[in-house]
C-alpha positions in Angstrom: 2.4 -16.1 8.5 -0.2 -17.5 6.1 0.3 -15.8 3.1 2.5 -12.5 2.2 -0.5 -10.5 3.1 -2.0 -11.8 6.2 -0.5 -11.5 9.9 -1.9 -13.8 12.7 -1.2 -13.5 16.6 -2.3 -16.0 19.0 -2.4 -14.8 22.6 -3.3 -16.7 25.8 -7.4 -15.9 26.3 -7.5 -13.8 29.6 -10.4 -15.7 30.8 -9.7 -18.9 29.6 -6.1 -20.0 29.7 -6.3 -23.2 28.3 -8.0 -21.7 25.0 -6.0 -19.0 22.5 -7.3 -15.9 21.0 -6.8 -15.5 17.3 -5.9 -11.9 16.2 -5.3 -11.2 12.1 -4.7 -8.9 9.5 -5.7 -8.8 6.5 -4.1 -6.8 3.8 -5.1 -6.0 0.4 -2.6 -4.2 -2.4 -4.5 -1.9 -4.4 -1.3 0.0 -5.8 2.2 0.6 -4.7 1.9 2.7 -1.6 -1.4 1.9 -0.9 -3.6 -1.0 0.7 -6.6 -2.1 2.0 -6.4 -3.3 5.7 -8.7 -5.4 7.6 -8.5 -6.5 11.1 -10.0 -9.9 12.5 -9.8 -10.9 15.9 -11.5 -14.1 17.2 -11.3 -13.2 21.5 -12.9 -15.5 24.0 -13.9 -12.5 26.1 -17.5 -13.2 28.0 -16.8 -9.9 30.3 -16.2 -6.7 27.9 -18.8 -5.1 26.0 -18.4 -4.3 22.2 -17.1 -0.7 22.7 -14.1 -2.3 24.8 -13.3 -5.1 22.4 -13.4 -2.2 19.2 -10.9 -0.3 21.3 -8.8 -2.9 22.4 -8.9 -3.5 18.5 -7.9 -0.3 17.9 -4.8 0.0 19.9 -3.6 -3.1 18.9 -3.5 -2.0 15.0 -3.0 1.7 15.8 0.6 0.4 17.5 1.3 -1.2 14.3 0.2 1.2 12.0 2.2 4.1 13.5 5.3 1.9 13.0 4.8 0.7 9.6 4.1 4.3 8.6 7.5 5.9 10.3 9.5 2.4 8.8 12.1 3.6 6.1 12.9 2.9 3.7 9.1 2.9 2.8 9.9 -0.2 0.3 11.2 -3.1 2.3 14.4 -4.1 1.2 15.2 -7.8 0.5 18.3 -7.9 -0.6 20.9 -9.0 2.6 23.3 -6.5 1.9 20.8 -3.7 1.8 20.9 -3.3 5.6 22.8 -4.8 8.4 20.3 -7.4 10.8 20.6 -7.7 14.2 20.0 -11.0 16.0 16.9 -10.0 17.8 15.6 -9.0 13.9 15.7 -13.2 12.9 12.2 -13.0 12.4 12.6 -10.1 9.8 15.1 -11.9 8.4 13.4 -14.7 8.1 10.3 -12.7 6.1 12.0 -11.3 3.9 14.1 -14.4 3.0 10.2 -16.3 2.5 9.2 -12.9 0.3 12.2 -14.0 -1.9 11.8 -17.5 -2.3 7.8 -16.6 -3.0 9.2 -14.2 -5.4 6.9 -11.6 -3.7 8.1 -7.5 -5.4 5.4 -5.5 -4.4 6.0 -3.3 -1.7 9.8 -4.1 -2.0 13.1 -2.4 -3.4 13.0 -5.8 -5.6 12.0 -4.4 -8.9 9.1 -6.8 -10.5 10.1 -9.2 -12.9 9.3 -8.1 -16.4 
């Protein structure tokens, strides 16, 4: 993870498996509750037309959207004892643990330092 707000995914490009697509979001806080999201994704694709890539685009976010909207609590707690990790959640762990030491609050049951 770059920053707080920005997810990347590198996949193996389909038509060139020595070379790897770059796939990012970027996200934008405007207020609590609400943000500004903007997909980027860098594909070495020769074969699909725009329409295809704009879906494939679509599914991909729509996938994450629908579970970041059903996630509760809606705040994302980072205090360890507010919920019990499992192993294959390391990587959650891990995130929040980074939003900590960043001293990241928005978005988070972590009220904002005065």
């Amino acid at each position: 993870m770059p920053s707080p707000f920005v997810v990347m995914l590198y996949r193996e490009a389909p038509d060139q498996p020595a070379h790897r697509d770059a796939i990012a979001l970027f996200i934008h806080p405007i207020e609590e509750g609400l943000c500004r999201a903007q997909p980027v994704m860098y594909l070495l694709d020769q074969t699909s037309s725009h329409t295809q890539l704009l879906r494939f685009e679509q599914v991909i976010f729509l996938q994450d959207r629908i579970i970041v909207e059903n996630q509760r609590p809606l705040l994302l707690p980072l205090e360890a004892r507010s919920e019990i990790p499992t192993r294959a959640d390391s990587s959650s762990v891990a995130y929040r643990r980074w939003l900590k030491e960043k001293g990241i609050t928005f978005g988070t049951t972590t009220p904002e330092a005065a």
